[in-house]
N, C-alpha and C positions, 0 to 999 in steps of 0.2 A: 504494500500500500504506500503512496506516496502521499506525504502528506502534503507535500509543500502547493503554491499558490498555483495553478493555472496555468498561467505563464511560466512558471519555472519549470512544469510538464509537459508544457507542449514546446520547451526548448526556445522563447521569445527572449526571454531571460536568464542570464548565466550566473548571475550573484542577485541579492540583497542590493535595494536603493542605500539601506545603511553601511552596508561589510563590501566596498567593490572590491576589496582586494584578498575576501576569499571567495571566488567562483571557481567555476571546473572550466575547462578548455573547449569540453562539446556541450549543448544544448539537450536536452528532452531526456528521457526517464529509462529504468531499466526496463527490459521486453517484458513484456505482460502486466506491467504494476497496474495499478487503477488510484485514478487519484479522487481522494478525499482531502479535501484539506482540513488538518487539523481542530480548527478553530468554528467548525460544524457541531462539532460534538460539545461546544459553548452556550450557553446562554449569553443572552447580552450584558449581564449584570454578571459574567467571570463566572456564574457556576454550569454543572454539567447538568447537561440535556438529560429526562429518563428514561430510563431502560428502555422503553417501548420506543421514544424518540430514538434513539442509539441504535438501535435494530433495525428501523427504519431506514438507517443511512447506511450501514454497513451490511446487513443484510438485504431487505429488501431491492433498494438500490444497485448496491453491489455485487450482491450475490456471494457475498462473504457465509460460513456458518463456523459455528466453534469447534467443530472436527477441522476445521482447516490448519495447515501450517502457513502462518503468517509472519512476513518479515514488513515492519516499516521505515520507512525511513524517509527524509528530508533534505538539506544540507549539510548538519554536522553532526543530526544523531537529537536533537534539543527538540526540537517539533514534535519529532515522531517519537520521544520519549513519554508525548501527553497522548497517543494514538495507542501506543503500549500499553499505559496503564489504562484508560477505556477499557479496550479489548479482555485485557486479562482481567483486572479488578470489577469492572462492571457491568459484562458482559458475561465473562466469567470464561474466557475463550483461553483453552489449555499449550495453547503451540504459540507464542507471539515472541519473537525475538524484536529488537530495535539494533539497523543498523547502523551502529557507532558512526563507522567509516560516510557513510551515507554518500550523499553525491560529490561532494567534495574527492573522495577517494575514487568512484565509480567513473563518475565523467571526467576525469583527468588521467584514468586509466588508460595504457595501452589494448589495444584488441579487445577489449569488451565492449559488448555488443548496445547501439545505445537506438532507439523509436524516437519518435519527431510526431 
C-alpha cells in the first residue's frame, strides 16, 4: 500500500514541497501497490476514522482483507508507519510490515522495477 499523496504515485512528484533534497531519482510506485493515502484513515479533528469507516477504505475500496500480507510504505517509512498501525491495531490485520526503506530507497534503486 502506498500511502503517500497522489502525485507522488503517479510519479508527478519526486520529493516533498518541504524535504527537496530527499527524493528518489524515478517517479511512480512499486508494481502492484494501491495507493491510499495515509491521512484517509483521519478525521479532520486528528482522530481515527471507525472500524466500519477503515474497512470501507481498505477493504471495500481496495480490496484489501486481513489474511493478506501487507507491506506499506511512503517516502521514509513515517507515513506509512500511521497505515501500519491502522491495519494491525485496528483492523486487526495479522501480516502488515512498514517499509522503512520506503521510496526513498526503492526509487533510487538500481533495476527495480518502478509503474507511472
Amino acid at each position: 500500500v502506498d500511502v503517500r499523496s497522489p502525485g507522488e504515485y503517479k510519479g508527478e512528484l519526486l520529493h516533498m514541497a518541504d524535504y527537496p533534497q530527499e527524493g528518489a531519482l524515478r517517479g511512480g510506485h512499486i508494481p502492484g501497490a494501491k495507493n491510499v493515502p495515509w491521512a484517509r484513515a483521519a478525521n479532520p479533528d486528528g482522530t481515527f476514522k471507525s472500524a466500519d469507516e477503515l474497512r470501507e477504505i481498505y477493504e471495500e475500496e481496495q480490496g484489501l482483507n486481513a489474511a493478506d500480507n501487507v507491506v506499506a510504505y511512503c517516502r521514509i517509512g513515517e507515513r506509512s508507519s500511521h497505515t501500519w498501525f491502522v491495519l494491525t491495531y485496528l483492523l486487526g490485520y495479522d501480516n502488515v510490515r512498514n517499509y522503512d526503506g520506503s521510496w526513498t530507497e526503492w526509487g533510487n534503486a538500481v533495476r527495480l522495477p518502478v509503474e507511472r
